[in-house]
Structure formats: C-alpha cells, structure tokens
C-alpha positions in Angstrom: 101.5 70.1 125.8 100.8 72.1 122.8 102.4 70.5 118.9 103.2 73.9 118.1 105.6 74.5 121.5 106.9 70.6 120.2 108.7 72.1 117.1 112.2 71.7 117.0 112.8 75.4 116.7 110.5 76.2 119.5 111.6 74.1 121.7 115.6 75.1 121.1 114.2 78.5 122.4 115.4 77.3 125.7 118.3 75.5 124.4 122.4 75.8 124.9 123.0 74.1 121.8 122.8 74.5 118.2 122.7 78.7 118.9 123.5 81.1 116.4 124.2 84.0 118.0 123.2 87.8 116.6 123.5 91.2 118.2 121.8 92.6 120.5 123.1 89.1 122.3 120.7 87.0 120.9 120.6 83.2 120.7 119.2 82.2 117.5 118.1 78.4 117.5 119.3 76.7 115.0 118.4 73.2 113.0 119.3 71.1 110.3 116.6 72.2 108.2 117.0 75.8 109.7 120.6 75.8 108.2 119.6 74.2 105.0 118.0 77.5 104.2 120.0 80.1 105.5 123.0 78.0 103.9 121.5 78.3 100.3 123.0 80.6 97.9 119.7 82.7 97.7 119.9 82.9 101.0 123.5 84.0 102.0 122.6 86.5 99.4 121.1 88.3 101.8 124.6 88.9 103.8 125.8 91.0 100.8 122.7 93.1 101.0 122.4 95.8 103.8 119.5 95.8 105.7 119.4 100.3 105.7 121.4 100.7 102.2 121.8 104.4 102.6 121.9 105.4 106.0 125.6 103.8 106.5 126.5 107.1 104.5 125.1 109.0 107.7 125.1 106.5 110.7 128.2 104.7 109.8 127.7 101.6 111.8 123.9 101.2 110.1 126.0 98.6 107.6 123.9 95.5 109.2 122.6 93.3 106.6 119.4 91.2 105.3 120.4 88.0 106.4 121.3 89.5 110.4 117.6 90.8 110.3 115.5 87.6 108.6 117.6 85.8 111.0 116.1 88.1 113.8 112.7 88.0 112.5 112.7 84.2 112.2 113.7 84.3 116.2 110.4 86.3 116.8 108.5 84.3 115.0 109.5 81.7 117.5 108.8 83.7 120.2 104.9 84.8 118.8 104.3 81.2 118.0 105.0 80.0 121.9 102.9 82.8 123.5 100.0 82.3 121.0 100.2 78.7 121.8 98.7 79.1 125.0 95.7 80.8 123.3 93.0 78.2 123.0 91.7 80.3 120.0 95.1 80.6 118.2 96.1 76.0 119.0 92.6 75.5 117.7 92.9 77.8 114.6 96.7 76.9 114.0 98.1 73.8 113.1 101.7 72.5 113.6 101.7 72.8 109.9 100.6 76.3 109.8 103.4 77.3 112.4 105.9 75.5 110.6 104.3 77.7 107.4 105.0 80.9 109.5 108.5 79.7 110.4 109.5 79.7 106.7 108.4 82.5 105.9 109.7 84.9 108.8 113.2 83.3 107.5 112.4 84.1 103.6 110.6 87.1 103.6 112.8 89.4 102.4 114.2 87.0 100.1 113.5 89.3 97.3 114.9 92.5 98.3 117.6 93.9 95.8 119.9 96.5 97.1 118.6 99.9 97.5 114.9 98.1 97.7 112.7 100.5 98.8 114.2 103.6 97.6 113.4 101.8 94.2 110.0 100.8 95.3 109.1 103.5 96.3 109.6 105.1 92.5 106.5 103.0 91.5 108.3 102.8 88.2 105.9 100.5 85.4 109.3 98.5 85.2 110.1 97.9 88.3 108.8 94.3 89.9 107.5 94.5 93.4 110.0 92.6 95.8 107.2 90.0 97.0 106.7 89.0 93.3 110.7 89.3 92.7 111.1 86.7 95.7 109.2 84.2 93.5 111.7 83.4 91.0 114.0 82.7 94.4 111.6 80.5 96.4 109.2 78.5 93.2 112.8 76.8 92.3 116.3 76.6 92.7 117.8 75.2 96.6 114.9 76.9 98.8 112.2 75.2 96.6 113.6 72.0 97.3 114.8 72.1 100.7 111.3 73.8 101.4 109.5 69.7 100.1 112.1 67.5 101.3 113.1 68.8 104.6 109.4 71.0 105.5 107.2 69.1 103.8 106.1 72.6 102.1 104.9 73.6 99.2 107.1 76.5 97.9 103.8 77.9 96.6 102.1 78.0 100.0 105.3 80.4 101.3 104.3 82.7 98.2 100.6 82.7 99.0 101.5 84.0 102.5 104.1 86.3 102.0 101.9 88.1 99.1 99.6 89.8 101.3 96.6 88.6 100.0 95.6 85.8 102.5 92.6 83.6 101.6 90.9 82.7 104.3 90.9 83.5 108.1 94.1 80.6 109.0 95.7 82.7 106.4 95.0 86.1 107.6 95.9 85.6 110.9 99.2 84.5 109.8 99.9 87.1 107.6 98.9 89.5 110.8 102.1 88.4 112.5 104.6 89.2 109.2 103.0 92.1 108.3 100.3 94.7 110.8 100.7 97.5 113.1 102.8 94.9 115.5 104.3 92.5 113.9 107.8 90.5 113.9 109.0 92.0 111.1 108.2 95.6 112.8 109.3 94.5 116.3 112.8 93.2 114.6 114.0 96.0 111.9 113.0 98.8 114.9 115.5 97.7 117.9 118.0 96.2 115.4 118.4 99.4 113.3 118.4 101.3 116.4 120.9 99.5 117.9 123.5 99.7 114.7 122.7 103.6 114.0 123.6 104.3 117.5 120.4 105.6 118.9 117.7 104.7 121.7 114.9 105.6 119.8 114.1 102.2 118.4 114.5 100.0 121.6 112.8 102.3 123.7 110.1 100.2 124.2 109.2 96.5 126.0 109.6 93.9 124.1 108.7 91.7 126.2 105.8 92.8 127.7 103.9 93.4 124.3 104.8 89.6 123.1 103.4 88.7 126.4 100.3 90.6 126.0 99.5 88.9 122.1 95.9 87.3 121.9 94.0 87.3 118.6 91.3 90.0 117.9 87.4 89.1 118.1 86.8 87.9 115.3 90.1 85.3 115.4 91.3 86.1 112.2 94.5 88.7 113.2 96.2 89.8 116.1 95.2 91.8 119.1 97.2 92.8 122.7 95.7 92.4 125.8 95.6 95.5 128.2 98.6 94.9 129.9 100.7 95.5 126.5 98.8 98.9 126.0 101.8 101.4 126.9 104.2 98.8 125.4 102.5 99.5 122.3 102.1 102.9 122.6 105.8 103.4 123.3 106.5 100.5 120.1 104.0 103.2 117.7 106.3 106.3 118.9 109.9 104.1 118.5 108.4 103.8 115.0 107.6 108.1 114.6 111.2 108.6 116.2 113.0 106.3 114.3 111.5 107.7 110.9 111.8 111.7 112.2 115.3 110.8 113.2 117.1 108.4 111.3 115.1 106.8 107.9 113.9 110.2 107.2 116.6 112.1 108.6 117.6 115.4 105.6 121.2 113.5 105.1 119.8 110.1 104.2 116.7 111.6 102.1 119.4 113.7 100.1 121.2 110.0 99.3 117.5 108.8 98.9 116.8 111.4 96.5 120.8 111.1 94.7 120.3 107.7 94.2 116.5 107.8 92.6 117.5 110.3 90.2 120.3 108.1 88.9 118.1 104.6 88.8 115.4 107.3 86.4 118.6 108.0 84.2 119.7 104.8 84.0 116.6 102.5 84.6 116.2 102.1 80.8 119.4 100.9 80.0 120.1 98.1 81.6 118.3 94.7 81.9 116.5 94.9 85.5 115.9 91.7 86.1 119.8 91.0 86.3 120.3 93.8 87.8 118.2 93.2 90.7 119.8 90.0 91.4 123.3 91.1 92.0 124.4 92.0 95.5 125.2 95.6 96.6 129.2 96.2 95.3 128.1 94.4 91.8 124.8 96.2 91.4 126.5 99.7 92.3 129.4 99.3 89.4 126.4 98.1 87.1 125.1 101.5 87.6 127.8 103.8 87.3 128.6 101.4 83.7 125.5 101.9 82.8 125.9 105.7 83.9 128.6 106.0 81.6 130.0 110.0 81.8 126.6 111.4 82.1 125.0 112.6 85.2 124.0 109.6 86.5 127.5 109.0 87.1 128.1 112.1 89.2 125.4 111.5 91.3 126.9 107.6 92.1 130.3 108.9 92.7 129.0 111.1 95.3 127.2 108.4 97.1 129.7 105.7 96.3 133.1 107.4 95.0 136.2 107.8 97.0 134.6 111.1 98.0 130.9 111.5 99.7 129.7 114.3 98.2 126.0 114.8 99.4 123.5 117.5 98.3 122.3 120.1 100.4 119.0 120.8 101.8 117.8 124.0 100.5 114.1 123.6 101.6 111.8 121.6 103.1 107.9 121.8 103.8 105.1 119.8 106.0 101.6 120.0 106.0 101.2 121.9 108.9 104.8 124.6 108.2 103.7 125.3 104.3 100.3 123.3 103.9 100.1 124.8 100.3 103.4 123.7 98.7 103.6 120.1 100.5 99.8 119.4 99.0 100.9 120.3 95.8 104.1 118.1 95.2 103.6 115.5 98.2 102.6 112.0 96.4 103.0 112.7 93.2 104.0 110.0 90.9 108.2 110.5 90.4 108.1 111.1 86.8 106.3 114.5 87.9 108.9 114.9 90.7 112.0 114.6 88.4 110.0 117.3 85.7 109.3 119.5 88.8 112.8 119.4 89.8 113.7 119.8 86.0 111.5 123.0 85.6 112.9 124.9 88.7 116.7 124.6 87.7 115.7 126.5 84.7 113.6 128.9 87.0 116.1 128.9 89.1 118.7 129.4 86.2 117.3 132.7 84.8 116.4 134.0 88.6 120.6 133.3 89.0 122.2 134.5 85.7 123.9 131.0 85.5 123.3 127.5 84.8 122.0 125.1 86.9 122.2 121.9 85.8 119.0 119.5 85.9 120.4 116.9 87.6 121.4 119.7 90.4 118.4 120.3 91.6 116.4 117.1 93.2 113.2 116.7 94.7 112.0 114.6 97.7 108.3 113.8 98.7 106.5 111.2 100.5 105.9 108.3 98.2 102.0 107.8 96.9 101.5 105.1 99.4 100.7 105.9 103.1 102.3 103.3 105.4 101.2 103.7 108.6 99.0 101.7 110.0 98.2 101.2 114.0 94.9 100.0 114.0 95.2 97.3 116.1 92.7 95.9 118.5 92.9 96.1 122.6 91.2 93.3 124.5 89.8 94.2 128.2 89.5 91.0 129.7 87.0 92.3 133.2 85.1 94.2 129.9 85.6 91.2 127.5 85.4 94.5 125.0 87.9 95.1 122.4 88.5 98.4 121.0 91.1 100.0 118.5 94.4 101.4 120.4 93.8 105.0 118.8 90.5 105.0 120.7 92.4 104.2 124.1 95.1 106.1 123.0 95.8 110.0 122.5 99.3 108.9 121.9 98.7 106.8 118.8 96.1 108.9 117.5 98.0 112.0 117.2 100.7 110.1 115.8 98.7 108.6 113.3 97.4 111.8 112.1 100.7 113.4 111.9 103.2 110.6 111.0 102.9 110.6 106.7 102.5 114.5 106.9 105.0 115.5 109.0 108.0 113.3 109.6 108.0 112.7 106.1 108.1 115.8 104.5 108.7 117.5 101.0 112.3 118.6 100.2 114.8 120.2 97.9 117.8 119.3 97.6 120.6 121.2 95.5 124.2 120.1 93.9 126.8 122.0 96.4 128.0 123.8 93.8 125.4 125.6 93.7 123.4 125.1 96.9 125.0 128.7 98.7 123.7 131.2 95.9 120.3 129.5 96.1 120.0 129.7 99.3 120.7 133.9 98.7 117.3 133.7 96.2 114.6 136.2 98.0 111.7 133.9 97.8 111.9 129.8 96.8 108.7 129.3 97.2 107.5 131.6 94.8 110.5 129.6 92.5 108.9 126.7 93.0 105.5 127.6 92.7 106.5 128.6 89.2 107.9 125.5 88.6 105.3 123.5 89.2 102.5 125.9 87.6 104.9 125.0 84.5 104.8 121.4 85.0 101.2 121.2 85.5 100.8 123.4 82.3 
C-alpha cells in the first residue's frame, strides 16, 4: 500500500463522513487540519472574492467565488496524487511529505488574489505586486503560517517556493507541473466549474476522468505526461479552454467591463495605498475606488460597472490577426500606458472628424496582454512504442489551436461611451482614425 494513498485526505476520497460538499455534486473530504486552513481568516477571505469578477455583469450566475474553486482544486489534487501513486516513477520520486506539500498548496494557491486580479495583472503596472508574491505576506505569518508547522509539519516557506514557479530541482518541478502546465488541477477545476455557473457546456465538455486516469510522468520524470488513452480527453480539455475564452472570458461584454474597469484602476492607481487596497474583499475594495474616484471619470466608469445602473460601453471595432493583420500587430501587446495614450489620441481624432467632444475617458482600448498564455506542450506516452512525443505532433487539433488561440480569440477592441458610440459608428473609415491615432502616439 502506497504512504501517499495512506493520507488522511486521500483516503476520505472514499469516505461518507467528514464531506464538504461543492457544486457540480462534489464531496470534498475534509479534516481537522483541512479545516484549520479553510477556517482562517485569510482563508474565508477568499469567499468574499469571486472567482470570474466581471463576468457576473454578463453571465449572471458566474458569482462563484475563490474559496468554492481552491476548495475544488484541493479535491483534484487528491485525485492526481492517488492515480500518480500507482506510478512506480512518481512513489519513488514523491514522498508523503511531498504530497502533503502539494496538498497545501492546491488549498492556498490563490491565496493572494485581490479582487479584480487578473484584470489588474494583466496591466503590468511597476506598482502593482504580482499575486504569488502578494500571497506571501498571507502564508510567511499570521494563522496559515502557523497552522501550516503545528498541524503539517510545514514550512510556510516551502508552500512559497512551490507556488512561485520557479521549482529547484526535479521533486520540485514535477510538483509544480500539477498546479500549473498545459493539464493541471488548477486548469481542470476553474474550466468545468466556471462553465457550470456561466451556464454553458463549453467548459465540461470534456472527460475528466479519463485524462486523470491517463496521468504518468514525462521521460525525463520531472513533470507530467498522459498516456494514449487520455489523448482525445486532452484534445477535447485544450478546445474547452479555446471555447471557454472565445465565448465567455473574452466574450465583447466582459472585455468592455475588462477595459471599464482598467481605465479606472490607471486613474486612480496613484492615489490610494495598494497594498491596503489589495487586501480588502470585493464590496470594500469597489467603494475604495469610486472614493478614491472622487467626481472625476474614474467614477463614471465604476458606476457603470457597479452603480444601480449597468451601463456598459459599446463595441465599436474589433480586429485579429488573420481579419485586420495590420492594425492588431500594431496595438496588440503593447504595454497599457501606450493603450490608454492610443485610446486618448483617437477621441481627439475622433473629436475633430465629429464636430464634438469626445471625452478621453469615452473611448477605451482592449488588446491582448504582453504575455502569451497558452501553453499545451505536453508529452504523450505510447506504451507498445515506449516513445513519447508532444500532443501538437499527434494532434492537428491542438496545433491549430495553439497557433490561433492568443491571435484570434483574444483580439484587439474599441470600445466607446454610449453616448457617443452611434455617431461613431456613422465615421466612413475607423481604421484610417485609428491609424492616425496611433502614428500620433508613436510620434
């Protein structure tokens, strides 16, 4: 019998007692030192926090929470650790101290996600901490930290290591393969759960199951791989992903929040103390804004996403690389300092094309941040070949979807103040607008 299938948490898998019990109708073991954490205060934090922010203003039911998916992901870990087990590789690589490692931090790894996270994040703002580093202050002290030595037999800084990203040594990397790759729990969680609340198939569309079953690690035993048999699972897992961001995180309604939202944080970024900020839960952090917002525009663009009223902007254009290759390479990734000038420069374009005044704050721009995320490069083993090889080379499914994921689903977009959207939308030519506006904020 394996130590790692002996773990308390493990083992309550199969369990009838001691369940907590989360949608889809999911049993959720639970222990004493399993409740210790999720009972903290930086913990139940997470249960004020939702896990999609925005999209409640277009799926209304997307109002699930951060503490409903750790709690999810901590299951999965669970789940990964007892099919691994049975991998003579994996029980010889990984310790019961290691699972127990990887148990923690499935349950605390978005510990340090503020409200409106990635939105933020994605502004790459000097002053903005990244959320790994933000979950420090959370889990290096305070009732994690010490639950974490007394009840684990952890080192708070061990969780940090892991959940940084930069493993160490191959033990490490292999762990940090099942938090964060192109199949992980984290991945495998957020996908069917988000799905589930927005009210789409898209993100459950594909068997669980079957690709947890098919987990082995990769050749050189230092991250994880899928057997054959969990080929089409992951293929159908790697196009849940491309639906789920074409039709609901990317969706023109949520990106118009997205974008509302960013340009407020610019305005009001600098006058407030962040690191308080970023602590509060999602009601206190919102009225912290619109304070700090005072009458200005800042404050208009809250009270549309947050005021009695939902006032959204309106698409007025949007481009890919493969619809209008030469504006999307021209404003796609660029730092958001240069989107917000851009945006700046074609209201006054705009302005004098019109006659009339459009406000700066009316006109907002939307790209696809400076980082690419996707990543599904993950190894296939053929047991009668004993050959691995990368899923995009056995796949024409994932390949094309890697190539056109970043460039297409997420494209470049403006968005315009209602007010003004219709006698934009009248202007003969926007591209040639906005071709001028950026030639001016290049100049």
């Amino acid at each position: 019998m394996s130590a790692i299938r002996d773990l308390p948490e493990i083992a309550g898998l199969d369990g009838r007692q001691g369940m907590l019990r989360i949608p889809a109708e999911l049993d959720v073991p639970m222990t004493d030192r399993v409740r210790a954490i999720i009972d903290s205060g930086e913990f139940r934090r997470l249960a004020r926090i939702s896990q999609l922010g925005l999209v409640g203003l277009v799926y209304p039911a997307a109002i699930h929470t951060r503490f409903e998916h750790s709690l999810g992901v901590y299951r999965l870990s669970l789940l990964f650790l007892r099919q691994l087990s049975y991998d003579p590789r994996f029980e010889a690589a990984i310790s019961e101290t290691d699972a127990e490692l990887l148990i923690v931090a499935a349950l605390l790894h978005d510990l340090g996600h503020w409200p409106f996270c990635h939105p933020i994040e994605d502004m790459r703002l000097p002053s903005v901490p990244e959320h790994e580093l933000f979950a420090n202050s959370f889990l290096l002290e305070g009732e994690i930290a010490d639950t974490l030595r007394d009840d684990w037999n952890i080192a708070p800084r061990d969780v940090v290591a892991l959940l940084s990203g930069k493993p160490r040594d191959a033990k490490s990397r292999l762990l940090a393969s099942m938090l964060s790759g192109p199949i992980d729990i984290d991945k495998m969680d957020y996908l069917a759960r988000d799905s589930l609340h927005a009210g789409v198939p898209y993100g459950r569309n594909f068997d669980q199951g079957r690709l947890i079953g098919s987990l082995c690690l990769n050749a050189q035993g230092n991250g994880l791989a899928i057997t054959d048999k969990g080929k089409t699972a992951a293929e159908m897992m790697v196009f849940a992903r491309y639906v789920m961001f074409s039709e609901v995180y990317w969706h023109h309604g949520v990106r118009a929040a997205t974008a509302m939202l960013q340009r407020a944080f610019y305005l009001v970024h600098g006058l407030v103390d962040l690191d308080a900020l970023f602590r509060l839960t999602e009601g206190p952090m919102i009225a912290a804004m619109q304070k700090a917002a005072g009458n200005g525009p800042a404050f208009e663009l809250l009270e549309g996403l947050f005021g009695p009223h939902r006032r959204l902007y309106k698409r007025l254009a949007q481009y890919s690389l493969f619809e209008e290759s030469t504006v999307y390479e021209r404003v796609a990734r660029r730092p958001y300092p240069w989107l917000a000038a851009c945006a700046q420069q074609f209201a006054l374009v705009a302005s004098s094309a019109l006659g009339r005044i459009v406000a700066p704050h009316e006109i907002l721009f939307d790209a696809p941040p400076v980082e690419r995320e996707v990543d599904f490069n993950i190894d296939v083993y053929f047991p009668k070949t004993r050959q691995y090889r990368a899923l995009p080379d056995v796949s024409p499914v994932v390949r094309a979807l890697g190539t056109q994921f970043d460039d297409y689903v997420k494209r470049v977009r403006i968005f315009a103040h209602p007010r003004v959207v219709d006698d934009l939308r009248q202007m003969p030519d926007l591209s040639a607008l906005l071709g001028e506006a950026i030639d001016r904020t290049e100049g």
